[in-house]
Backbone of each chain as ProteinMPNN parsed JSONL, in Angstrom:
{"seq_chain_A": "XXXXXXXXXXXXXXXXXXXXXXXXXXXXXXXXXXXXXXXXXXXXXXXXXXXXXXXXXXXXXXXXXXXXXXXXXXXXXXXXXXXXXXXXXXXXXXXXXXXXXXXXXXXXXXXXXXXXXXX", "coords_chain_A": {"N_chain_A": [[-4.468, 26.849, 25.576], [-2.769, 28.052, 27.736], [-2.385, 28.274, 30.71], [-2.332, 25.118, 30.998], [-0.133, 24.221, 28.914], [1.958, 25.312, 30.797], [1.927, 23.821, 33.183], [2.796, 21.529, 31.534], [4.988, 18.832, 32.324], [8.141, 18.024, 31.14], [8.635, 15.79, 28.406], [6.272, 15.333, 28.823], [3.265, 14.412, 26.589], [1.11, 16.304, 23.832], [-2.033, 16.173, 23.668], [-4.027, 17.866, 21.886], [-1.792, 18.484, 19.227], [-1.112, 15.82, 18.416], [-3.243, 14.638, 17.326], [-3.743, 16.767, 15.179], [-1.296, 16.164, 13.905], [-2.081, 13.407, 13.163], [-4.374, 14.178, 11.311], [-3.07, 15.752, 9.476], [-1.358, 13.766, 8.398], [-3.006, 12.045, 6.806], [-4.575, 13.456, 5.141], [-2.128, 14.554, 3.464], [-1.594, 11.782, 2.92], [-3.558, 10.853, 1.522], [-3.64, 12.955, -0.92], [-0.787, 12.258, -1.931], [-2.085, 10.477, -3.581], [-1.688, 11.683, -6.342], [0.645, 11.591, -6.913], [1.75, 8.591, -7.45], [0.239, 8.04, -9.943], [0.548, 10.786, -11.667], [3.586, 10.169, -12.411], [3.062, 7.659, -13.8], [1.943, 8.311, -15.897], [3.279, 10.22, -16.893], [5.25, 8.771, -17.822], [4.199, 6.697, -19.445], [3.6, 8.31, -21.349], [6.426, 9.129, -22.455], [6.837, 7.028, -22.999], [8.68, 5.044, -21.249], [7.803, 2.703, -19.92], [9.071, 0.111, -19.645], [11.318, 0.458, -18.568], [13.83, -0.711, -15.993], [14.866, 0.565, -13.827], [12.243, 2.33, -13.291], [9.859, 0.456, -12.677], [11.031, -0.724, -10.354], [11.014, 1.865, -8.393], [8.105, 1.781, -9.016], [7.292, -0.548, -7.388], [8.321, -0.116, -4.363], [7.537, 2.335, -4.648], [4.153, 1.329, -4.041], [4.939, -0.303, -2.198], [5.14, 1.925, 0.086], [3.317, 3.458, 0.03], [1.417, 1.412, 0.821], [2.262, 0.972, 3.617], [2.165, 3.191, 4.904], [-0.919, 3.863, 4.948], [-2.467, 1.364, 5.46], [-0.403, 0.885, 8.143], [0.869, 2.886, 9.727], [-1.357, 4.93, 9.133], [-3.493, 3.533, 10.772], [-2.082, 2.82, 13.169], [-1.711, 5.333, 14.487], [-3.85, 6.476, 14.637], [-5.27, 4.506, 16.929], [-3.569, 4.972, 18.476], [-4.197, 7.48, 19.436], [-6.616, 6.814, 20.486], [-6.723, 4.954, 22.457], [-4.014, 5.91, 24.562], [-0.557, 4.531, 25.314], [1.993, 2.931, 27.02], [4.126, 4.268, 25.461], [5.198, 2.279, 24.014], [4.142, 1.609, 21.395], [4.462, 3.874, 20.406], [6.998, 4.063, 20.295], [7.064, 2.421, 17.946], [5.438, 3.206, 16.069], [7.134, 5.047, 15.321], [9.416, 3.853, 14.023], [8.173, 2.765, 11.833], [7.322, 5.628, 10.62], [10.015, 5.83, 9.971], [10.811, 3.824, 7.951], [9.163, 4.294, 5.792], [9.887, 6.717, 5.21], [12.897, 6.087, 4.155], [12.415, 4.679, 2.253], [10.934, 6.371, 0.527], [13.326, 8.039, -0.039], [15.105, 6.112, -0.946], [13.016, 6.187, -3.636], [13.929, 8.472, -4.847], [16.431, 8.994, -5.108], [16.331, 6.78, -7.189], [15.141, 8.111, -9.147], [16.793, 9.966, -9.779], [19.423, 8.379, -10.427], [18.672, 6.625, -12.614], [19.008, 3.886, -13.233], [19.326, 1.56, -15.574], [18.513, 2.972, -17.904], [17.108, 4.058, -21.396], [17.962, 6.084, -22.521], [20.193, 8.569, -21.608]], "CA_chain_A": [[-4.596, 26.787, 27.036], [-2.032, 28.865, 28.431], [-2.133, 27.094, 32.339], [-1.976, 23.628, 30.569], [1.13, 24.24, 28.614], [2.774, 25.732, 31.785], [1.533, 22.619, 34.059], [3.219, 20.561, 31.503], [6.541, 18.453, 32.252], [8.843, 17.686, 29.791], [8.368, 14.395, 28.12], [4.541, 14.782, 28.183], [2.41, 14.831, 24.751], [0.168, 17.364, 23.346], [-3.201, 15.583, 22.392], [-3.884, 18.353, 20.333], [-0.651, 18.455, 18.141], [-1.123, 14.641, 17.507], [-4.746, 15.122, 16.449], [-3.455, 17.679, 13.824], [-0.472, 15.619, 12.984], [-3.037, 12.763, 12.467], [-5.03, 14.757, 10.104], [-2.055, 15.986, 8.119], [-1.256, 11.945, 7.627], [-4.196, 11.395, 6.154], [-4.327, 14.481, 4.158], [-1.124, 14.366, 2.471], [-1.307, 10.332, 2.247], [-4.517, 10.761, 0.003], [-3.019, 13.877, -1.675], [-0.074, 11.601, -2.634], [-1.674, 9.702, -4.747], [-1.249, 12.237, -7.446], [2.176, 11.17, -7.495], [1.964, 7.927, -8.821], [-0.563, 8.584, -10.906], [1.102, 11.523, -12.569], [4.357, 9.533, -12.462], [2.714, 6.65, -14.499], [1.389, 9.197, -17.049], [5.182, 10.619, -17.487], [5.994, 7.2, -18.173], [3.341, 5.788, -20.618], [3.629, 9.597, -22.525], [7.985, 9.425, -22.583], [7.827, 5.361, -23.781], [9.189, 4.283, -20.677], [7.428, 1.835, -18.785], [9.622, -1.287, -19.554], [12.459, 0.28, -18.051], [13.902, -1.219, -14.591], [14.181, 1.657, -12.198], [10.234, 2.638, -13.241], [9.476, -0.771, -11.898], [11.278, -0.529, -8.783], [10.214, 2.628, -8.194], [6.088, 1.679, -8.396], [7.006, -1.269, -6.679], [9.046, 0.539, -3.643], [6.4, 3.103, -3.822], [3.279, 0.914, -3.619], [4.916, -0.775, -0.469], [5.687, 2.772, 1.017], [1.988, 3.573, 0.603], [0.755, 0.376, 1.885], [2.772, 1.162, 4.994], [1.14, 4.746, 5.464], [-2.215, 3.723, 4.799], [-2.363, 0.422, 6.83], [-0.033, 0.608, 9.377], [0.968, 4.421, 10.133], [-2.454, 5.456, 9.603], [-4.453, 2.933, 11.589], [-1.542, 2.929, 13.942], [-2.065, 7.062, 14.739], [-5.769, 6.279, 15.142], [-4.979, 3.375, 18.129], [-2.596, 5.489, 20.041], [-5.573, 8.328, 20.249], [-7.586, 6.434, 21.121], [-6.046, 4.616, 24.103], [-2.789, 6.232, 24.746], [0.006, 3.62, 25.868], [3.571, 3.123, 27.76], [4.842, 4.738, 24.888], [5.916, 1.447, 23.617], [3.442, 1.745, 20.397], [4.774, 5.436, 19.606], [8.196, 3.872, 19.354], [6.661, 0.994, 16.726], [5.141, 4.389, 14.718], [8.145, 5.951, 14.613], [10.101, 3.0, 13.301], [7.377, 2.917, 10.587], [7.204, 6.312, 9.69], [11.329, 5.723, 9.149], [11.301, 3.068, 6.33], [8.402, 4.918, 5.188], [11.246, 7.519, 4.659], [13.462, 5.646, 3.535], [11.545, 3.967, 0.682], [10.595, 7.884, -0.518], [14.479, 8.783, -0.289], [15.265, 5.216, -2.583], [12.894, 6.318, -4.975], [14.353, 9.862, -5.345], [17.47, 8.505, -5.559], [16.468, 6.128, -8.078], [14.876, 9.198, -10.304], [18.319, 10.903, -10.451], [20.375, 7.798, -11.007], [17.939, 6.047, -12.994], [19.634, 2.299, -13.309], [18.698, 0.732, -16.752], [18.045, 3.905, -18.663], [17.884, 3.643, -22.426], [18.969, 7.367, -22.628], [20.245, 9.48, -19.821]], "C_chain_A": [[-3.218, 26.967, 27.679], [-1.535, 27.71, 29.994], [-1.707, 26.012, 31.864], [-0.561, 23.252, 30.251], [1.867, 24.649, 29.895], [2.782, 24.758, 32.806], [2.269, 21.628, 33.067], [4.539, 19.937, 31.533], [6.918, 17.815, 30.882], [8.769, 16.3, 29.903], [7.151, 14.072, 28.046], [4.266, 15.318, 27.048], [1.496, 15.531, 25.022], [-0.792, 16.475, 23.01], [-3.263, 16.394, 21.436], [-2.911, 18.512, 19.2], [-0.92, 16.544, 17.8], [-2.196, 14.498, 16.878], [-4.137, 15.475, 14.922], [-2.321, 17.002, 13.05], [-0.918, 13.945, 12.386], [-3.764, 12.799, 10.909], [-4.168, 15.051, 9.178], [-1.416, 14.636, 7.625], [-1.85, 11.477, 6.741], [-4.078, 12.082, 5.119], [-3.26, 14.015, 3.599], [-1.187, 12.951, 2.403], [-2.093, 10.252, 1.135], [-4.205, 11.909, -1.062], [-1.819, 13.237, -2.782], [-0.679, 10.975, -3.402], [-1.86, 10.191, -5.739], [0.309, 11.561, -7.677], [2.529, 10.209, -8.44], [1.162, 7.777, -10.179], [0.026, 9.101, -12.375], [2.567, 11.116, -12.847], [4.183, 8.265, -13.971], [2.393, 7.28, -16.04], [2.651, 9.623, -17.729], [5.564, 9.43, -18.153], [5.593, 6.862, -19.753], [3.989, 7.374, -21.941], [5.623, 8.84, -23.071], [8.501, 7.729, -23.095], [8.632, 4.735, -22.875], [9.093, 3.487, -19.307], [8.001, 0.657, -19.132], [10.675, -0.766, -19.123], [12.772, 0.225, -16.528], [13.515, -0.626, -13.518], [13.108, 2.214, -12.329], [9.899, 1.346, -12.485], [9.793, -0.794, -10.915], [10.848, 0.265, -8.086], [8.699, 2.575, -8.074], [5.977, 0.79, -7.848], [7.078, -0.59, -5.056], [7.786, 1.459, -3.255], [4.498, 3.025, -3.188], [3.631, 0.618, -2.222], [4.652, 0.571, 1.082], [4.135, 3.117, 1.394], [0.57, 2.812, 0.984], [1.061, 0.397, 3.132], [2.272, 2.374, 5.772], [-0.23, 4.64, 5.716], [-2.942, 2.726, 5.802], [-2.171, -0.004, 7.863], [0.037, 2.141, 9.814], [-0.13, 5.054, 10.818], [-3.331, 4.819, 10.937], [-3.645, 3.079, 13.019], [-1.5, 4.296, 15.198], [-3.647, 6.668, 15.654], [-5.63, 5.52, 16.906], [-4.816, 4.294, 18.957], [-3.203, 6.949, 20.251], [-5.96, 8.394, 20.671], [-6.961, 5.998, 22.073], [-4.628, 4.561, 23.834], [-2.245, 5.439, 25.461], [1.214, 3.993, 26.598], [4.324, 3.818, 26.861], [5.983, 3.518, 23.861], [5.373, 1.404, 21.648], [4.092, 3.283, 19.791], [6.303, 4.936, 19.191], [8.057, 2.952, 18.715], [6.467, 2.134, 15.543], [6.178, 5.16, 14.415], [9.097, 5.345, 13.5], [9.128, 2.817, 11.922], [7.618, 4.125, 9.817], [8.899, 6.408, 9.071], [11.693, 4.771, 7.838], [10.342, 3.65, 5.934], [9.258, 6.308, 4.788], [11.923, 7.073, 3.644], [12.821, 4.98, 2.045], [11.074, 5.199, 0.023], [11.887, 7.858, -1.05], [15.098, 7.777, -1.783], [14.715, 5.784, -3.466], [13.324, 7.693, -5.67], [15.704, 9.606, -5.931], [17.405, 7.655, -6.993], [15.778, 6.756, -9.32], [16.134, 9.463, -10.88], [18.901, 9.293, -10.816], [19.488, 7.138, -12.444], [18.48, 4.827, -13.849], [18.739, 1.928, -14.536], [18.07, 1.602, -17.828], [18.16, 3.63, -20.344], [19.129, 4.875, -22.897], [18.957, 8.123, -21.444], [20.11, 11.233, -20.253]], "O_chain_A": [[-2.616, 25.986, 28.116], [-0.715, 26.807, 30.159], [-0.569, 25.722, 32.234], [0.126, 22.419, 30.842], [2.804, 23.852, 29.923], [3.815, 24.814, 33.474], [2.511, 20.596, 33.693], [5.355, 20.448, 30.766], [6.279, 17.321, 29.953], [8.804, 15.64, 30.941], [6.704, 13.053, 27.518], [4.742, 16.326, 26.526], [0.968, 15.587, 26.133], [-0.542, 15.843, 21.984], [-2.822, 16.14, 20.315], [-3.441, 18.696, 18.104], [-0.826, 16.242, 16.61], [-2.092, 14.184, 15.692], [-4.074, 14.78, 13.907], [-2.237, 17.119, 11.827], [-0.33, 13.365, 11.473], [-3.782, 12.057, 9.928], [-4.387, 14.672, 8.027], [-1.003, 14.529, 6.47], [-1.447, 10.634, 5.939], [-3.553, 11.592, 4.12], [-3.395, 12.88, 3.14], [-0.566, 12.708, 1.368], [-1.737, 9.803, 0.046], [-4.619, 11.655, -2.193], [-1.772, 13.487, -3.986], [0.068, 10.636, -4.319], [-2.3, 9.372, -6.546], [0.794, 11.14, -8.727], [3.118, 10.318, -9.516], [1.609, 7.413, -11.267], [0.089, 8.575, -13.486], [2.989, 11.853, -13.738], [4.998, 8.105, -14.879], [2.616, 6.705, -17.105], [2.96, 9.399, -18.899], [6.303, 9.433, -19.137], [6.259, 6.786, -20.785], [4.595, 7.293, -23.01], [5.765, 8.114, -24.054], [9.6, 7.261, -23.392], [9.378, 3.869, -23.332], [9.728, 3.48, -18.253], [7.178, -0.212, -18.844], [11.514, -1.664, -19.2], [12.138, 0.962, -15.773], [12.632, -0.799, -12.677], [12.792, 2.798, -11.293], [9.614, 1.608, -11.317], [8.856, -0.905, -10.125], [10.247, -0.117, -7.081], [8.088, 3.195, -7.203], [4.828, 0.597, -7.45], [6.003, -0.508, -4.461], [7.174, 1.49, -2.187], [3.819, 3.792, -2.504], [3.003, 1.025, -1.244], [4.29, 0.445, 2.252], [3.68, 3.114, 2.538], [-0.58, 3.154, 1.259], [0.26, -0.11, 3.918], [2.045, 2.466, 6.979], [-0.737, 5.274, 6.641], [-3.739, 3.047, 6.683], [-2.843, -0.762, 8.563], [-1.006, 2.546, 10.328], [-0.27, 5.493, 11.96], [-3.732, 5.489, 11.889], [-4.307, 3.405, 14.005], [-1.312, 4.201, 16.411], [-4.141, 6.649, 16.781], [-5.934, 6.163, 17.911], [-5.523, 4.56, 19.929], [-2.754, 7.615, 21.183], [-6.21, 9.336, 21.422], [-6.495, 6.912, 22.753], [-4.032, 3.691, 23.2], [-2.908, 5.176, 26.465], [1.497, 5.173, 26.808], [5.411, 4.13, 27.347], [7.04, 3.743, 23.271], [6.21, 1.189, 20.771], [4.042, 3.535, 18.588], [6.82, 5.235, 18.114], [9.081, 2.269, 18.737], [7.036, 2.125, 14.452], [6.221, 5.877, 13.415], [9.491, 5.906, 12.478], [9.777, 2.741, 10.879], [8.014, 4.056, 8.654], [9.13, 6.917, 7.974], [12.574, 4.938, 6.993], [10.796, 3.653, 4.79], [8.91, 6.799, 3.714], [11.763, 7.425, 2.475], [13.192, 5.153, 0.884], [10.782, 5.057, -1.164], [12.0, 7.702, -2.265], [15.393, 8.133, -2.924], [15.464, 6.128, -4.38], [13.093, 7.951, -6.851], [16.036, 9.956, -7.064], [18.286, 7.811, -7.837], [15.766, 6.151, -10.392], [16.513, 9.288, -12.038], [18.6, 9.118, -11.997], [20.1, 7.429, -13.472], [18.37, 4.836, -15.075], [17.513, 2.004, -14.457], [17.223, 1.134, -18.589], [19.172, 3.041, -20.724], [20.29, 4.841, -23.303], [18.097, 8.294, -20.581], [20.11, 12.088, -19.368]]}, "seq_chain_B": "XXXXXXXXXXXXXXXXXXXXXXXXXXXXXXXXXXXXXXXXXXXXXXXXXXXXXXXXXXXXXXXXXXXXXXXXXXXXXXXXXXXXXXXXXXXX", "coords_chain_B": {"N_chain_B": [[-18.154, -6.672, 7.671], [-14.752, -5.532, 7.763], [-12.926, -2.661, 6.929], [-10.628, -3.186, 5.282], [-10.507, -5.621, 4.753], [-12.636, -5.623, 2.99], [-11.993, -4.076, 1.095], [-9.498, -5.697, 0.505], [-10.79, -7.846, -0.918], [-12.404, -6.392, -2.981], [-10.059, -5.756, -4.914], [-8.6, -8.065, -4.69], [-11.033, -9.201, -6.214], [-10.92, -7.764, -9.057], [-7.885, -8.546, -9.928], [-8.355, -11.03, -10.409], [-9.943, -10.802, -12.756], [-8.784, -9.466, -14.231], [-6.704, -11.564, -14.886], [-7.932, -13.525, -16.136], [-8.882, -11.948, -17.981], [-6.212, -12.129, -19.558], [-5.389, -14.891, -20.207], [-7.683, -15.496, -21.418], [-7.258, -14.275, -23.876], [-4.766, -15.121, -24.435], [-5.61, -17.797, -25.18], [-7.088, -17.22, -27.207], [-7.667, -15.313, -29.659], [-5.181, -13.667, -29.423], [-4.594, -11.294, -29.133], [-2.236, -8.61, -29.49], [-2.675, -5.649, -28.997], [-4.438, -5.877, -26.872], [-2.946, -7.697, -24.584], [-0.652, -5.926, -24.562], [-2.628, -3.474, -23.445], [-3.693, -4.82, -20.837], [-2.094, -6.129, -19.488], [-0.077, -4.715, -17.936], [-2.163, -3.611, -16.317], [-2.957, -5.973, -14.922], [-0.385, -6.255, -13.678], [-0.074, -4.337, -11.455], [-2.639, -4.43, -10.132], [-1.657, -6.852, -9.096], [0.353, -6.353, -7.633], [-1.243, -4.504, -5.574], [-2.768, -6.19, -4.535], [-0.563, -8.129, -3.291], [0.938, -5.844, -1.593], [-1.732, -4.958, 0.479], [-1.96, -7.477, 1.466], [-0.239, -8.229, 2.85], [0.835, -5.806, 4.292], [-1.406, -5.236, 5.785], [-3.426, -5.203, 8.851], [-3.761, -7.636, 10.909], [-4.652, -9.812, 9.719], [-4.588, -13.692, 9.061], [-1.517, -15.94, 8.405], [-1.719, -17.32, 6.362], [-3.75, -15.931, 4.339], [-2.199, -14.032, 4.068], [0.199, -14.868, 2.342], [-0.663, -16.617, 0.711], [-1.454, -14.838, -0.993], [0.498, -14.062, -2.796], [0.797, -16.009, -4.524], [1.244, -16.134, -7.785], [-1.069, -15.456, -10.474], [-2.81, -17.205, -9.55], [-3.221, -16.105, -7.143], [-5.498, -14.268, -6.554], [-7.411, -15.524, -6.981], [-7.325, -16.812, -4.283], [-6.9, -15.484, -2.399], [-9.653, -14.584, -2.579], [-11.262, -16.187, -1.638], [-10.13, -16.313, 0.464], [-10.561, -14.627, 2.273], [-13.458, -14.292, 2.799], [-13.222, -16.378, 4.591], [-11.952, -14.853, 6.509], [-13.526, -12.923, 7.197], [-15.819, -15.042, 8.14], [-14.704, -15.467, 10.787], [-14.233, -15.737, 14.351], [-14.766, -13.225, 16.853], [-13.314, -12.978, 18.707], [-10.659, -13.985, 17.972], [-9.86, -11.547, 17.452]], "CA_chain_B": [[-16.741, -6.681, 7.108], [-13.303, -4.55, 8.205], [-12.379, -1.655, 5.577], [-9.783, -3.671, 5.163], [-11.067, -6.554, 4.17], [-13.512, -5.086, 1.742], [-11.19, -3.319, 0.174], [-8.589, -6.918, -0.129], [-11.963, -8.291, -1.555], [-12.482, -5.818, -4.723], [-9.159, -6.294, -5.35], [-8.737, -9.501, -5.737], [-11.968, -9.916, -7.911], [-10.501, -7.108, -9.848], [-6.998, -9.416, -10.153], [-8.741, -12.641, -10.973], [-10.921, -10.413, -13.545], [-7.589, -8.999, -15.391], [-5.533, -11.962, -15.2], [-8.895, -14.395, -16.304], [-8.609, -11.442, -19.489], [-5.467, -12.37, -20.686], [-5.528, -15.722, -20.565], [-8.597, -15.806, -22.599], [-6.858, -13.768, -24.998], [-3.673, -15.759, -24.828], [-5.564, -19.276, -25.548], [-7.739, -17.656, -28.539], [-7.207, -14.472, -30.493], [-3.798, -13.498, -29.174], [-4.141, -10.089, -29.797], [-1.311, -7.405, -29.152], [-2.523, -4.324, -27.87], [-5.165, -6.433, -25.176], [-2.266, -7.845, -23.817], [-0.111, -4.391, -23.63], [-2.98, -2.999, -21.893], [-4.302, -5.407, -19.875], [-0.499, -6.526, -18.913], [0.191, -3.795, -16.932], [-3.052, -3.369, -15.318], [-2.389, -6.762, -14.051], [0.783, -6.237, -12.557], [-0.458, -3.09, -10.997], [-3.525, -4.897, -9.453], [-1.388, -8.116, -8.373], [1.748, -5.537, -6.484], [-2.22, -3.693, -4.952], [-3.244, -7.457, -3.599], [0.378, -8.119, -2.485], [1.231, -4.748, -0.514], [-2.742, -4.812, 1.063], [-2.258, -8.318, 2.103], [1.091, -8.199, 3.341], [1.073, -5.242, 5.354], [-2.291, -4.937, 6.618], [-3.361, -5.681, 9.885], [-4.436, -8.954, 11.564], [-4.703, -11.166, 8.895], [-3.657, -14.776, 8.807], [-0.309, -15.589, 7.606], [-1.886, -17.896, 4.929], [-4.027, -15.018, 3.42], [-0.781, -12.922, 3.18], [1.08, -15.892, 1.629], [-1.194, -17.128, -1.007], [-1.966, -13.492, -1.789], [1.352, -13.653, -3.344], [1.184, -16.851, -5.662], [1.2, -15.281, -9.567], [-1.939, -16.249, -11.471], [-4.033, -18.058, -8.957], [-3.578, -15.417, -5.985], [-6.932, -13.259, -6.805], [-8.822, -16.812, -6.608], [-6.787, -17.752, -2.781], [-7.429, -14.332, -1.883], [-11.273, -14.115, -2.682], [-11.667, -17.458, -0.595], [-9.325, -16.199, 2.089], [-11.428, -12.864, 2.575], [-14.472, -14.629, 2.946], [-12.619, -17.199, 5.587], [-11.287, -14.029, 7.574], [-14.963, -12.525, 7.837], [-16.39, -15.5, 9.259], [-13.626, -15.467, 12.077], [-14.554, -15.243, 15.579], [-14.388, -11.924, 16.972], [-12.629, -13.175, 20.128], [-9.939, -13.783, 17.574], [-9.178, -10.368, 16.826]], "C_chain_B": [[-16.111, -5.449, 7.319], [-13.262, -3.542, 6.74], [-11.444, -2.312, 4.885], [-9.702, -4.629, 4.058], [-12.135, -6.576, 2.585], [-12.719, -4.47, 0.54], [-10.093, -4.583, -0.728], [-9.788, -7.578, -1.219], [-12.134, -7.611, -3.173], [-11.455, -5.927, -5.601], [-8.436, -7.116, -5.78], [-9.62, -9.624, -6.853], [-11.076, -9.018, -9.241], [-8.741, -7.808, -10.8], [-6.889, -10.33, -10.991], [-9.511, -12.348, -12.611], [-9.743, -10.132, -14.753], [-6.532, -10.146, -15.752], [-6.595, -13.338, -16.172], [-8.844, -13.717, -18.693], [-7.268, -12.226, -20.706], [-5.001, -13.889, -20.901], [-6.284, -16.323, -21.231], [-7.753, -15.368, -23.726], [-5.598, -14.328, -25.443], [-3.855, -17.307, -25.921], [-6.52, -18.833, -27.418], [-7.453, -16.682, -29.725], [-6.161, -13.734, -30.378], [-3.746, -12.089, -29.927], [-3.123, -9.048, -29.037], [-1.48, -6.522, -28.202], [-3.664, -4.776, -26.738], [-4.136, -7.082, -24.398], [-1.261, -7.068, -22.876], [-0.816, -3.697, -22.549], [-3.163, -3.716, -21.109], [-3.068, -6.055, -19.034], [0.006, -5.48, -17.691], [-0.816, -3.066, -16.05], [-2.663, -4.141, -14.231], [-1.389, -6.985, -12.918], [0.51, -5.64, -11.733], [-1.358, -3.809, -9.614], [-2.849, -6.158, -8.491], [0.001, -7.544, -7.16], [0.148, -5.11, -5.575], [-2.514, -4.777, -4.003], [-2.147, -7.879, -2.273], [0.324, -7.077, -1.384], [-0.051, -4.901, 0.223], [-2.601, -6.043, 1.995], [-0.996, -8.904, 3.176], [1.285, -7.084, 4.401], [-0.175, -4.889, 6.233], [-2.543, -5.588, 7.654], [-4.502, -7.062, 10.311], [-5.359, -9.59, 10.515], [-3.874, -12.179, 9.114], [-2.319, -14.896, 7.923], [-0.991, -16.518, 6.238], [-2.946, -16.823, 3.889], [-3.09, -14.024, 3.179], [0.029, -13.837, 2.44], [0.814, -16.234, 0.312], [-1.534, -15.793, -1.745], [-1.096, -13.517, -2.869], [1.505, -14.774, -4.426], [0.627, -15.996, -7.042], [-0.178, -16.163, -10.265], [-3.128, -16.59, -10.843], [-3.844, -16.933, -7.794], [-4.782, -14.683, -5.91], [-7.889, -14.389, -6.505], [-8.511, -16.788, -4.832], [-6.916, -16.873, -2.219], [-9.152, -14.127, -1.472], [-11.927, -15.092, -1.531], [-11.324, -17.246, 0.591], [-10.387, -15.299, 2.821], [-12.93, -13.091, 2.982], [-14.357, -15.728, 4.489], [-12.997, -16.256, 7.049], [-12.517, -13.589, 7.986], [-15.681, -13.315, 8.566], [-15.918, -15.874, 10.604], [-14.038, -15.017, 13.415], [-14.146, -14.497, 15.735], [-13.435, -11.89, 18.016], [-11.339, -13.201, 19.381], [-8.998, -12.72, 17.455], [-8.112, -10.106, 17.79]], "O_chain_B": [[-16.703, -4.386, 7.13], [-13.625, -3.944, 5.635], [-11.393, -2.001, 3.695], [-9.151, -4.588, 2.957], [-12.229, -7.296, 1.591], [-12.937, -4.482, -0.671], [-9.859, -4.6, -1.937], [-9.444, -7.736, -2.39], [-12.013, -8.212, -4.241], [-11.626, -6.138, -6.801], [-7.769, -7.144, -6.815], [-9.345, -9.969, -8.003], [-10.664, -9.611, -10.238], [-8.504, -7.588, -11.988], [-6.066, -10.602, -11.865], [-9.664, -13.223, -13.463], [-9.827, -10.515, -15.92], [-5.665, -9.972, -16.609], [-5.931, -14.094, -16.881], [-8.811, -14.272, -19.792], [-7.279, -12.619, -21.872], [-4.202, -14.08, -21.818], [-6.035, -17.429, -21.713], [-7.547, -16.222, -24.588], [-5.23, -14.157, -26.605], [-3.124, -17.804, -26.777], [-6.625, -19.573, -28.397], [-7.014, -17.179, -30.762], [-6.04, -12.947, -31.317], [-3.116, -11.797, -30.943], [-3.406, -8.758, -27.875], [-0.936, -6.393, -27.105], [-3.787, -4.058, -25.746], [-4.467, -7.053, -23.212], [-0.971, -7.118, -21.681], [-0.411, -3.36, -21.436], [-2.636, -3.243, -20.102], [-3.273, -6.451, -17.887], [0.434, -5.851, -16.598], [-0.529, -2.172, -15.254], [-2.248, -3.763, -13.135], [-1.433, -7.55, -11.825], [0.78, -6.258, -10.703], [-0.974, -3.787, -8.444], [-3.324, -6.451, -7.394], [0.441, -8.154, -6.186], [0.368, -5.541, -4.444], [-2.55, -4.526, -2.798], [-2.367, -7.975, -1.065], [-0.259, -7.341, -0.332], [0.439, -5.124, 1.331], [-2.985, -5.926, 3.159], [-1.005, -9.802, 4.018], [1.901, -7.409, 5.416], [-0.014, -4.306, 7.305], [-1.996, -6.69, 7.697], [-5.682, -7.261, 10.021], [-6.573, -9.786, 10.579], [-2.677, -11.995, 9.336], [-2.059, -14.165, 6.968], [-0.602, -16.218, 5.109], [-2.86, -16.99, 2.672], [-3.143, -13.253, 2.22], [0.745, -13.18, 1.684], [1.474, -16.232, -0.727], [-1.841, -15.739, -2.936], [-1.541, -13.108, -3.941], [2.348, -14.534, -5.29], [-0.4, -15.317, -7.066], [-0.161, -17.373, -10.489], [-4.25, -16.399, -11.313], [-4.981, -16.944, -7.321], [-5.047, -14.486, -4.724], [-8.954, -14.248, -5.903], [-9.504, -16.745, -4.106], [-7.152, -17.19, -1.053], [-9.679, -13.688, -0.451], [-12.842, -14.816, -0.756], [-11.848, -17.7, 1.608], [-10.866, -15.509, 3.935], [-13.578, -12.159, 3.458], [-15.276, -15.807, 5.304], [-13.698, -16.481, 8.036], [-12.767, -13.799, 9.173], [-16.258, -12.852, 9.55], [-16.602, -16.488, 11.423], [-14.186, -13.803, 13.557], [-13.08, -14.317, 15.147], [-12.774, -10.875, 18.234], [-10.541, -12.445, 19.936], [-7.772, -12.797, 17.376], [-7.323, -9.18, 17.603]]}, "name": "protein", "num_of_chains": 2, "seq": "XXXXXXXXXXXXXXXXXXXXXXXXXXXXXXXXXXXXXXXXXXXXXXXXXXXXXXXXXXXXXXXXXXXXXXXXXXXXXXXXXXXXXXXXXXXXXXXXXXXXXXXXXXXXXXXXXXXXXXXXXXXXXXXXXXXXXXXXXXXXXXXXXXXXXXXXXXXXXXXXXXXXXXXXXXXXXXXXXXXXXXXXXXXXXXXXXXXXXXXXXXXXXXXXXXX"}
């Protein structure tokens, strides 16, 4: 809608782009859980599920996708449905940032991998 | 019952069900590889109770609290979850 976009001032939202960036939440959150999955499988195959940074890592990454699933997601859903002051979009953003951060730890803690028997 | 809730619910029994295993198996035939596997189900299932009950929404702080005691949380859970459902709705 051509007119719409041209009627709109800066600083207003797209419903439709949050819709779609809704759906791609969801999508890739249930997509992820190949990860740990196939993560856990690397593990058990390579003999190394007693070592530390594997543990931190499925801990780190359970929390990250208890935070997507529970709060993110349901959070998305809310502010669809009755759009606010904008005070709730800056609560989801601060979410989806340690929800960052807790990916970037565990990438980090692939490459270094703290407590290795062999590197 | 909430998605939510249903979902803290299977999880716990599933908790109380794996951790109920290896304490049978600890007090009588103490065998090896039921403890390897069933050891790391456990953990698995008791970080699934934690993170669900800890970050999900509008639960009491004492069903996110006891979620987290080791051993007995899958029982303080199953009781909590049944609490939270009969909860006035005005609550929410």
């Amino acid at each position: 809608m051509p007119a719409g976009r041209a009627a709109r001032r800066p600083g207003e939202r797209n419903v439709g782009v949050a819709r779609l960036l809704h759906r791609i939440t969801r999508g890739y959150g249930i997509a992820a859980l190949v990860v740990p999955v196939v993560g856990i499988a690397l593990a058990l195959v390579q003999g190394r599920m007693g070592e530390v940074w594997i543990t931190v890592a499925m801990v780190l990454t359970a929390v990250a996708g208890g935070i997507l699933a529970l709060q993110i997601a349901p959070r998305q859903r809310d502010a669809l449905a009755t759009p606010g002051d904008g005070r709730q979009l800056r609560r989801l953003g601060m979410l989806a940032g340690v929800f960052n951060l807790l990916w970037a730890v565990v990438v980090v803690l692939m490459i270094v991998r703290p407590g290795s028997d062999y590197s | 019952m909430r998605p939510l809730l249903r979902a803290l619910e299977v999880l716990s029994i599933l908790e109380l069900v794996s951790v109920a295993v290896l304490l049978l198996n600890l007090a009588t035939v103490h065998l090896r590889p039921v403890t390897a596997a069933i050891g790391p189900v456990h953990g698995a299932l008791y970080l699934a109770v934690a993170v669900t009950a800890l970050l999900g929404r509008d639960l009491w702080p004492r069903t996110r609290l006891l979620a987290l005691v080791p051993v007995a949380g899958g029982v303080f859970t199953i009781l909590n979850v049944r609490r939270e459902v009969r909860r006035p709705v005005a609550a929410r």
